[in-house]
N, C-alpha and C positions, 0 to 999 in steps of 0.2 A: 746482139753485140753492143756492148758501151762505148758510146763515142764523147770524143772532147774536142772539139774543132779550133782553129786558130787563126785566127784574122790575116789579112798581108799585112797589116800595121802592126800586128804581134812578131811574125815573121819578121818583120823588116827591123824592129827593135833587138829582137834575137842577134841578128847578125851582125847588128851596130854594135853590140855587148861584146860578143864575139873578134869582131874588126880592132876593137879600142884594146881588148888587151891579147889581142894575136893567139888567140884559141879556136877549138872546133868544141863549145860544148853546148846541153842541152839543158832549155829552164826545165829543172824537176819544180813541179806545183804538188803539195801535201794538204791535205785537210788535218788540222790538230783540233783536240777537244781547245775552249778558252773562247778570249776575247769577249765582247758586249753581250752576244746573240747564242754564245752557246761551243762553237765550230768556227775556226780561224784557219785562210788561207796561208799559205807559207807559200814561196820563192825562190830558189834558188838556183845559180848555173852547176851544172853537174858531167862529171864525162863519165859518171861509170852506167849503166844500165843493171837491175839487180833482177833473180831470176822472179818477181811478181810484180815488174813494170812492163808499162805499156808505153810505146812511143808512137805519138802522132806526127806528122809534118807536114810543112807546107813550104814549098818554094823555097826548101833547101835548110829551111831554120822547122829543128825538134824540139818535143814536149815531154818530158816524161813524167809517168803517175804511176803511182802504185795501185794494186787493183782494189784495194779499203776506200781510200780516196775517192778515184774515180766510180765506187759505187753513189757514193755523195754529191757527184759531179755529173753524172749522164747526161750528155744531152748540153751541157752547159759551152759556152763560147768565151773563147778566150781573146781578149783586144787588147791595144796597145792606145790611149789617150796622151794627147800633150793640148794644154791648153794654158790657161793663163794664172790659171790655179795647180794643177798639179801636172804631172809628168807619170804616169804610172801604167801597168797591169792591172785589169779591169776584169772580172770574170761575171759572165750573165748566165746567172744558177737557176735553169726553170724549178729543180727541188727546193731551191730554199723557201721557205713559208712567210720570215722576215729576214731584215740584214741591218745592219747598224749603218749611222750616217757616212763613216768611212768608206762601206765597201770593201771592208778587210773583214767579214766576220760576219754567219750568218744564224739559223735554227729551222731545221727539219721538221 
């Protein structure tokens, strides 16, 4: 079974996202071809679920991925950073082989 795990700090951003504009929706995460490395992350809040996504959760805040994706994603852990530099979604991809300085974009 493929899994994609989600941090409380991802969690807890989920539902700040959620709070700020008075919604129940879920971050859908996509793999597209592109970016530096090959394969780029995408982002986005979502309410619909479609019949080849999978949804993860944790302490109330959901994930959705499509099963293409999440083949590219196995195993990988999803977080939530805020620091002094940026403010973001962080994904730790043990498949990827490298990834560009961003962190947006990897290669298998």
């Amino acid at each position: 079974m493929m899994t994609l795990t989600l941090t409380e700090a991802a969690a807890a951003r989920i539902k700040v996202i959620n709070d700020e504009n008075n919604k129940k929706e879920r971050l859908r995460i996509a793999v597209q071809g592109g970016g530096c490395s090959g394969f780029q992350y995408t982002f986005l809040m979502d309410d619909h679920v479609l019949s080849d996504d999978l949804v993860f959760e944790n302490n109330g805040a959901e994930i959705v991925i499509d099963e293409v994706s999440l083949a590219l994603l196995d195993g990988s852990v999803l977080d939530y950073q805020d620091d002094l530099t940026a403010s973001m979604f962080v994904i730790t991809n043990p498949n990827a082989k490298t990834g560009c300085g961003c962190g947006n974009s990897f290669s298998i």
